[in-house]
N, C-alpha and C positions, 0 to 999 in steps of 0.2 A: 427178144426182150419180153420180160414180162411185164403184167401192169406197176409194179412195183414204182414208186417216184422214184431218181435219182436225186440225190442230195450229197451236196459237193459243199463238206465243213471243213475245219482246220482253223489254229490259229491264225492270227495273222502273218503274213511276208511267208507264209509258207508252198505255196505256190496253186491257192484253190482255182483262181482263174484259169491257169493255161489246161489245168488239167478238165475244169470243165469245158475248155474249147475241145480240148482234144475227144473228151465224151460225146460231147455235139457234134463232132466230124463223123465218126465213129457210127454214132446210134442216130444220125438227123434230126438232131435237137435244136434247141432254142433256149436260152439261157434268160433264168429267171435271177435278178438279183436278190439277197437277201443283205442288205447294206444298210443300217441306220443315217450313212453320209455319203453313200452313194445315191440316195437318192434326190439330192437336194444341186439346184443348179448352183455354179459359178466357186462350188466346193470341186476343185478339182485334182491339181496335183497331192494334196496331200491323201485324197481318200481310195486312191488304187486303184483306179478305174482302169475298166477295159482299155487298152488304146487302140487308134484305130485299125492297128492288123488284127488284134484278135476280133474286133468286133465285125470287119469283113468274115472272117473264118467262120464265125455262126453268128446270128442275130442275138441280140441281150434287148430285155424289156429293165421297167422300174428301175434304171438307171433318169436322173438328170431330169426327175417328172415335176416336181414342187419347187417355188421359188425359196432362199433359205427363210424366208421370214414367215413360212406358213405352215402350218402345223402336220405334221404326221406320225404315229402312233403304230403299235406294234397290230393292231385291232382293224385299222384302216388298211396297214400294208399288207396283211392278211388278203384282206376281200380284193384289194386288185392283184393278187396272188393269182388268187383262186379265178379271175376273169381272164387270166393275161394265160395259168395252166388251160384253163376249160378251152380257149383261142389257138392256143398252139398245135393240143391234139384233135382240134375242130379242122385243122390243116394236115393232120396226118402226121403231123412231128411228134417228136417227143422232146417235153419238159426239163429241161433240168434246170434244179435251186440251187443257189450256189451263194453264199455267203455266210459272214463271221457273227451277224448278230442271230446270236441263239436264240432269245427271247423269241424274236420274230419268227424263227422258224420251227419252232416249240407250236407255237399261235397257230399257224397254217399247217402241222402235220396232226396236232390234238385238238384244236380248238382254243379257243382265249377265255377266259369267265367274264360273263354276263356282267358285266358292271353298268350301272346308269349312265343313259348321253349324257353328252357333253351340256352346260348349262351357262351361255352369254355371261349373266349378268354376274354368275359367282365369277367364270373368270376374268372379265372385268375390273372386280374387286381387287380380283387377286393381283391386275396388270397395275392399278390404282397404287394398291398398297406396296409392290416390289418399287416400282418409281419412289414412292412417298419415302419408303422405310429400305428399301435395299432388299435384294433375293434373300439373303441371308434369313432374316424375319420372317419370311412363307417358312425356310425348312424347320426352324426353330420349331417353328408351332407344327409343324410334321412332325418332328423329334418327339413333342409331349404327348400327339396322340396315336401313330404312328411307326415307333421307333424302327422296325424293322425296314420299313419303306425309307424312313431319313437315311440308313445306312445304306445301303445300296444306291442312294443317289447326292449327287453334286450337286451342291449348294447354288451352283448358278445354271443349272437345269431347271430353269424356272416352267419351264414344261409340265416337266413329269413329277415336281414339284406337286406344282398348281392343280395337274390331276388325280393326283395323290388326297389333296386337300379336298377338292374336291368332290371326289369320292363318298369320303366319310362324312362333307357337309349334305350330301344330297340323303344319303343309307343309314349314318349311323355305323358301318361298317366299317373296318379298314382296308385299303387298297390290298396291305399282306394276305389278308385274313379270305379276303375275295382270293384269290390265287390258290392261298393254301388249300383253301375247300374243295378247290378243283383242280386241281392238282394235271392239269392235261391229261383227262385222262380217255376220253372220246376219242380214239383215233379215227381221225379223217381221210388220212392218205397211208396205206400201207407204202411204207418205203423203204429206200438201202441207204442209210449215213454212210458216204467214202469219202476218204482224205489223203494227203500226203503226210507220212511221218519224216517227222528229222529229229535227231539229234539236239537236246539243249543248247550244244554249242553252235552246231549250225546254223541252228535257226535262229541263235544269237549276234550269230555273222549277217545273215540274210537281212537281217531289219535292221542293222548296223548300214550295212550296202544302200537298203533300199532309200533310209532318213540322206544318206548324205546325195544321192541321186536327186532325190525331190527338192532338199535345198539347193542343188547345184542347177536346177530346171525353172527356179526361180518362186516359189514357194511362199519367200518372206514378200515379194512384190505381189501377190497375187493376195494373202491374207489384207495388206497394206490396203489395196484396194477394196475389198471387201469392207474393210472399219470408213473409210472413206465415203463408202457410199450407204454408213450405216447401217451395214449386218455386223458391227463385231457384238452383240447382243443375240445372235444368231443363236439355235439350241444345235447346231452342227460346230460352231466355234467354241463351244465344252468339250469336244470329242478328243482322244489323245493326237498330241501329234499338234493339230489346230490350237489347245489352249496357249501347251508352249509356246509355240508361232506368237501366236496374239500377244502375250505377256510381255515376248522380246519385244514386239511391237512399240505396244505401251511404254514398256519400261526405255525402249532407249537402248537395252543394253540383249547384246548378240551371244557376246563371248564363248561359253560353252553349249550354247544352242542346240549341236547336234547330240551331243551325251546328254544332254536334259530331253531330248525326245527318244532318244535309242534305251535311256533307263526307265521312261516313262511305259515306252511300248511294248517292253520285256514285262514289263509288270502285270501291264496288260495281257500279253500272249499267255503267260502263267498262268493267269485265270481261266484265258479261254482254254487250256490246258485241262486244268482241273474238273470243269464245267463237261468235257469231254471223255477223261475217265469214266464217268458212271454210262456212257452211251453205244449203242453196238456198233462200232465204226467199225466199217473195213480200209486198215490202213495200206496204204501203197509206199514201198520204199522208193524215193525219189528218181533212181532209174528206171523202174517200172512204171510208174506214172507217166514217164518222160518219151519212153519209148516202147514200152511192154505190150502186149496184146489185149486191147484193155475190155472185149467182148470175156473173157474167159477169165481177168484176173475183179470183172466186177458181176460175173453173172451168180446167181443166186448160189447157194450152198445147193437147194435141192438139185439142181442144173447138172 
């Protein structure tokens, strides 16, 4: 092995987990999540989590660490990254990252830009006025000074909203504008982006499978709970898949449930699609990942 990180991307339902158990078998690793909703407790079946044979097969960190109603950020997941990497090969293992949210793992392989702490009393305000006036209201006013940050996020992401706003009430600057400048361009960790590739149509079967497995495991009782005990305000209950859930919730009504999440997640996986075009993955054709020799089909070019 060289020092190189492994980084284990892909869209979603494409098969990143097994294939980073299989890396960890392989190279004595330790799996790092890179998950926006896997790291929040009592978010379970819908967010793909290890289960518990892979996680016997190699240990996984920054899974199920934050309760859902408490804040975490692409900046934050960063630095226990980077304590949970430094810990692993502190043991003589080796690291591997493994997840769908890019942001995140942008963040920890270049760095994040330098934006102003966090500030109570603005978001405060900002928790004040979403109650008073509805989330809607926070993006609005993102929209007028912001536009590029409004688009990219969900109106009821009163999160990344509020630190959006935030932002630009502390600087003067805009959230965009701080990113665009720094464009990740400090590399942290030299590493190898690998993935499984499929087929559009496949991999449109695959999250077709996967959605109706999860509702079939009990998914709609588990969100139900969750609103119940006062997380359906949760910023992991915007995510795809959970808003659906939730809505059917609400609304009362199921009917075509699984095709409202299987068209949702397609839409989803497309982007993460695109987002991955511009990136140097090495892709794996699903038998090879599955079964290949995976010392030789992920070792470096110079190798």
């Amino acid at each position: 092995m060289s020092s190189e990180l492994l980084v284990v991307v892909g869209p979603t339902a494409s098969g990143k987990t097994e294939l980073a158990v299989r890396l960890a078998e392989v190279f004595g690793g330790e799996i790092v999540s890179a998950d926006s909703v896997q790291v929040y407790t009592r978010f379970q079946i819908g967010t793909g989590k290890p289960t518990a044979e892979e996680r016997a097969r190699a240990p996984h960190h920054l899974i199920d660490i934050v309760e859902p109603d408490q804040p975490m950020d692409a900046a934050e997941w960063a630095r226990l990254a980077e304590a949970a990497i430094r810990e692993i090969e502190g043991r003589g293992k080796t690291p591997i990252v493994c997840g769908g949210t890019f942001l995140w793992v942008r963040a920890l392989l270049w760095g994040f830009a330098a934006t102003p702490p966090a500030d109570a009393l603005i978001r405060r305000a900002h928790e004040e006025r979403a109650a008073a006036e509805g989330r809607a209201s926070l993006h609005a006013e993102l929209a007028g000074v912001d536009p590029a940050s409004a688009a990219r996020l969900n109106a009821n992401d009163f999160v990344r909203v509020s630190r959006a706003l935030e932002v630009f009430e502390l600087s003067g600057v805009t959230l965009s504008q701080w990113h665009a400048e720094h464009q990740f361009r400090e590399l942290r960790h030299p590493h190898r982006l690998i993935g499984v590739r499929h087929e559009p149509a496949g991999l449109d079967a695959r999250i077709a499978a996967r959605v109706t497995s999860m509702l079939e495991s009990g998914w709609i009782a588990e969100v139900q709970g969750l609103v119940a005990d006062g997380f359906g305000g949760a910023r992991a209950m915007t995510s795809v898949g959970y808003r659906q859930v939730h809505e059917a919730v609400a609304s009362g009504v199921g009917g075509d449930l699984a095709e409202r999440i299987t068209r949702a997640t397609r839409v989803f996986a497309r982007r993460q699609r695109t987002w991955l075009r511009s990136q140097p993955v090495r892709w794996l054709d699903p038998g090879a990942a599955a079964s290949g020799d995976l010392r030789v089909l992920v070792a470096p070019e110079t190798e």
